[in-house]
DOGU-751740 format. One record per residue: residue in one letter; y, x, z of N, C-alpha, C in turn. Coordinates in steps of 0.2 Angstrom, whole numbers, plus 2048, in hexadecimal, padded with zeros to 3 digits. Layout:
% DOGU-751740
AYXZYXZYXZ...
//
This chain:
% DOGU-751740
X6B21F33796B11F737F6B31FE37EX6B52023846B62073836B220D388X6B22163866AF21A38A6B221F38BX6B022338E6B022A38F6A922C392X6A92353916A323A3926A623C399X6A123C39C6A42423A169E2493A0X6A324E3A169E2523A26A22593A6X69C25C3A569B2603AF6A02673ADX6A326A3B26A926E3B16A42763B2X69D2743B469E27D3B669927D3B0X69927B3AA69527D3A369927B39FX69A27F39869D27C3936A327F390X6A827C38E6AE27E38F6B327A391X6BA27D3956BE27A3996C2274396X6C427039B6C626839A6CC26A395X6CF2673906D426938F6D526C388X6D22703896D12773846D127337DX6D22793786D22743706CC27536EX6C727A3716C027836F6BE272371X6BF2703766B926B3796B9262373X6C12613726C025D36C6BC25E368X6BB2653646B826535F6AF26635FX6AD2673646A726A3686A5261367X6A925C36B6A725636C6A8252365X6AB25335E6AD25035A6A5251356X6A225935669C25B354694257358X69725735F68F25436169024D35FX69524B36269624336069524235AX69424435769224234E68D23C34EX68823E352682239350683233355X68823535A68C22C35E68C228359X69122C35269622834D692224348X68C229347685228342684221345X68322134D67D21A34F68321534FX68921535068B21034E68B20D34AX68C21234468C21133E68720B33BX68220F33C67B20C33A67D20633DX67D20534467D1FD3476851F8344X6871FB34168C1F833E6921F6342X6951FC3466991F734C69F1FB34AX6A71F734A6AC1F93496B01FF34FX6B220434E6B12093546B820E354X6B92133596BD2183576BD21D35BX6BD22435B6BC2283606BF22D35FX6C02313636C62383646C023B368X6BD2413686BA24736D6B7240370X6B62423756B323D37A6B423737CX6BA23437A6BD22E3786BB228374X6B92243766B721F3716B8217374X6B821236E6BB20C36D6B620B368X6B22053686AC1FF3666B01FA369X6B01F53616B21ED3606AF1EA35EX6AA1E53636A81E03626AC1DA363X6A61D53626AB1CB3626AC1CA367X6A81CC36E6A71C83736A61CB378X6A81CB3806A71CE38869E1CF386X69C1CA3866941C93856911D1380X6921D037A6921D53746941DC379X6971DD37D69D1E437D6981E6381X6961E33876901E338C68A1E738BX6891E33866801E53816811EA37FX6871ED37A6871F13746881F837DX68D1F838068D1FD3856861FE388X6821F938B67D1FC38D6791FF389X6761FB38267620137E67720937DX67E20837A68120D37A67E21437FX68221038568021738867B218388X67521638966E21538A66B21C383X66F21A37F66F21E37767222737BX67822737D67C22B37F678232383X67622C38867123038F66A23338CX66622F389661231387660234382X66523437B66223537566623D376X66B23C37767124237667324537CX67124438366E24838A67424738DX67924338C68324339068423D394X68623D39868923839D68D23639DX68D22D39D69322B39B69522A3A4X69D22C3A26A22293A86A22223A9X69E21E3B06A02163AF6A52163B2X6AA21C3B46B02183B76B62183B2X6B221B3AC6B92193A66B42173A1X6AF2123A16AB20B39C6AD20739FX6B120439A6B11FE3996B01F9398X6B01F13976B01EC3916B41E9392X6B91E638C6BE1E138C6C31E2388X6C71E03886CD1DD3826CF1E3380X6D01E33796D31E83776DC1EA377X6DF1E43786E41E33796E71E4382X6E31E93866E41E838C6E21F038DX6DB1F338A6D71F93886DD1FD386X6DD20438A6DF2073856DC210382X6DE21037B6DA2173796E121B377X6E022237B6E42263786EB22437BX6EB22037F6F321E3826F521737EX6F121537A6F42113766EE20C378X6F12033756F11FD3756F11F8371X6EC1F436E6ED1F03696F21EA36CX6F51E93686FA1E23666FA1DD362X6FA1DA3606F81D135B7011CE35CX7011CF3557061C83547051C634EX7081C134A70A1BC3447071C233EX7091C833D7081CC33A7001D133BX6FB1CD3406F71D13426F71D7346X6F21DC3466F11E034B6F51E534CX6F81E934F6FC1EE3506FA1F2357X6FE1FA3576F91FE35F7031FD360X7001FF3687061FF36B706203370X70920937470720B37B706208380X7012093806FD20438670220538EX6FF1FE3927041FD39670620139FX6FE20639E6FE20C3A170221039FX70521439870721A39770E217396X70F21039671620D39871A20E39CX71420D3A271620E3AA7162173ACX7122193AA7122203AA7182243A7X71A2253A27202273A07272233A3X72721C3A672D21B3A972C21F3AEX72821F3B17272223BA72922A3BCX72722D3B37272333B47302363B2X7322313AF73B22D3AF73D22E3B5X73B2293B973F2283C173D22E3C4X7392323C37372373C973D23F3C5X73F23D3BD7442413BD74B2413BDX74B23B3C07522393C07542353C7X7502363CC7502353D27582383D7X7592323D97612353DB7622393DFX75D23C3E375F2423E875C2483E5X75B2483E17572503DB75B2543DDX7632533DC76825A3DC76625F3D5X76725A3CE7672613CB76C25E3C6X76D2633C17732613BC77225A3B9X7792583B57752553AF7742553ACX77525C3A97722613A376D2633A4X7692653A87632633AA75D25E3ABX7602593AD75C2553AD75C2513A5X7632523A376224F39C75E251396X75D25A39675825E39475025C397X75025B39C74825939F74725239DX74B24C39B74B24839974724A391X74B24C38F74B24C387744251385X74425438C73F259387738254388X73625139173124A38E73124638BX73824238873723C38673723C37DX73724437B738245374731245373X72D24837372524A375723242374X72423F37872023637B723231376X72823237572B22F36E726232366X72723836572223B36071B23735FX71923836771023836770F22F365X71522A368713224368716221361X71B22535F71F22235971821E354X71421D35371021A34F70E213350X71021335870F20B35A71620635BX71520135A71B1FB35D71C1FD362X72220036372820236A72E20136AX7301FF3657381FE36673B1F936CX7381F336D73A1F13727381F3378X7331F637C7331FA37F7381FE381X73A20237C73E20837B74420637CX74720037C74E1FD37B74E1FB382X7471F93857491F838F74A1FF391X74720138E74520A39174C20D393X74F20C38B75620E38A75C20C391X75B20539175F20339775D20539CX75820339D7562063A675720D3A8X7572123A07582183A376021B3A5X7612153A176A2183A076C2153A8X7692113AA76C20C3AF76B2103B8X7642153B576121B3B97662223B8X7692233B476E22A3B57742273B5X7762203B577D21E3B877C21E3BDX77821C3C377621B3C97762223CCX7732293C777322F3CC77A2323CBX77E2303C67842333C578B2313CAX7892283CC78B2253D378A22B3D8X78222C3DA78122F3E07862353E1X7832393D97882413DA7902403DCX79223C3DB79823C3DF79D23E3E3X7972383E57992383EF79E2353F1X7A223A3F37A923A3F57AB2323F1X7AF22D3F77B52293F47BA22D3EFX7BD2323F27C12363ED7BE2393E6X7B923B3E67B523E3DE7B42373DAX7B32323E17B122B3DA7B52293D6X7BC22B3DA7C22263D87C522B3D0X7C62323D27C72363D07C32393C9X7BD2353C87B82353C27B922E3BEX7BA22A3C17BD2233BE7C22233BCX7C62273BC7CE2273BA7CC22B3B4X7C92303B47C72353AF7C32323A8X7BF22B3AC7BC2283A77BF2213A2X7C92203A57CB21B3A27CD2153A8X7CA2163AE7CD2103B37D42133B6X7D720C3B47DE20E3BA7DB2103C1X7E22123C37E02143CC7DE2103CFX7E120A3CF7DF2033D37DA2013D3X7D72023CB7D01FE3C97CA2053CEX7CC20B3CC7C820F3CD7C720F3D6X7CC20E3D77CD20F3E07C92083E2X7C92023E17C51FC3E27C01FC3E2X7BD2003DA7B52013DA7B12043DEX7B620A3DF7B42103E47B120F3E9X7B82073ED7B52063F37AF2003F4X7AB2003EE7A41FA3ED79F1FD3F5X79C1F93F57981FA3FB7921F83F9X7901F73F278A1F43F07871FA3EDX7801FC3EE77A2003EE77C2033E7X7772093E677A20E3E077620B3D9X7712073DE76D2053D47711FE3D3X7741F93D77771F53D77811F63D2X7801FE3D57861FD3D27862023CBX7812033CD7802063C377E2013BDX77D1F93C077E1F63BC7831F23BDX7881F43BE7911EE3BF7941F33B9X7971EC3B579A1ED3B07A01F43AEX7A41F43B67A71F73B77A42003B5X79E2023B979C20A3B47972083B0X7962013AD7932013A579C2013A1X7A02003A27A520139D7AA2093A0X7A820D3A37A82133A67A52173A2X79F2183A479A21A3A079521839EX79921939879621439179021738DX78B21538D78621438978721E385X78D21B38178F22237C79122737FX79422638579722E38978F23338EX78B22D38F78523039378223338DX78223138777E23438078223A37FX78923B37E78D24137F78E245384X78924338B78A24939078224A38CX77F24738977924C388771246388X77324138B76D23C38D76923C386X76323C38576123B37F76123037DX76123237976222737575A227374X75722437875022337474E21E36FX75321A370750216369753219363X75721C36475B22135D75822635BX75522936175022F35D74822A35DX74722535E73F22235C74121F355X74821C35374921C34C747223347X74C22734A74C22E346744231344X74222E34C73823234873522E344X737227345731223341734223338X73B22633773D22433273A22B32DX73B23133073823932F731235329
//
């Protein structure tokens, strides 16, 4: 099972702040005591916590407890719109997700901060934005260095390998758009190693910009290496570089 506190905005100190983890690390002390005492497997950040039990039935009991402990002993309200009970491999604390294989248990970025950091991808790389690409390859790099750091701890390389692709497949598509012109296309293609023939053929495709940013034709244009050399960051290359640090 999983919780959260809420608590009230016009007492205290403000959401956010580096006090208020520490404020919560100190009263929750005696949370950590009663668990302790009842012997239950747990983990908690500030107001943040995760209790592991065997069983739906157990997670039930131990929560109504719980809170019942929470409200009346130590005077705080629990949010029931973030308690939960249920699998820990679905649960997530801290952005992160447990996983199970052959090897046993491992965290992973849970499949909300999955969707959340691509989403926050396509909203920077959306094809009518109009900004550089040396801008947007900076605004790329400067969230996607930060989200790689924070998660580097958990299994994400394959993740990071779809990631990889779909984003490159995302700024060949907006680099399509910036074009425009039949003539800039032809005239960027030629730049990039297509004869005229080839260039002028592709040019005149009729098929959609995310459709044609995955056609062989600008995968062997704009290759993988030349998007990394106009600036694209590699994220599996920099998720290597942090995990190896």
């Amino acid at each position: 099972m999983g919780f959260s506190l809420f608590a009230r905005s016009d007492k205290g100190t403000p959401q956010g702040g580096p006090l208020s983890p520490l404020l919560a690390n100190i009263y929750l002390n005696e949370l950590d005591k009663e668990l302790t005492r009842r012997g239950h497997h747990f983990v908690r950040y500030a107001d943040d916590c995760n209790i592991y039990v065997k069983s739906q039935r157990a997670g039930e009991r131990v929560m109504r407890s719980i809170t019942h402990f929470l409200e009346k002993k130590l005077k705080v309200k629990v949010n029931p719109d973030k308690t939960k009970v249920g699998s820990p491999l679905r649960l997530k604390f801290l952005g992160f997700s447990l996983g199970v294989d052959r090897n046993g248990a491992y965290t992973r970025p849970a499949n909300q901060s999955q969707q959340r950091v691509k989403q926050a991808l396509k909203l920077l790389t959306k094809r009518n934005r109009g900004v550089s690409l040396i801008k947007m390859f900076e605004e790329i790099h400067q969230k996607m260095r930060g989200w790689l750091q924070y998660y580097s701890i958990g299994k994400l390389a394959n993740f990071i390998h779809r990631l990889d692709q779909w984003l490159r497949a995302r700024i060949r598509q907006y680099i399509w758009k910036q074009w425009k012109k039949f003539k800039t296309k032809v005239t960027n293609l030629q730049k990039l190693g297509l004869s005229y023939r080839d260039a002028y053929v592709f040019a005149s495709t009729r098929k959609g910009y995310w459709r044609t940013a995955h056609s062989k034709t600008l995968n062997y244009s704009l290759t993988n290496r030349k998007l990394e050399h106009l600036g694209l960051i590699n994220l599996s290359k920099t998720l290597q570089s942090i995990q190896s640090d």
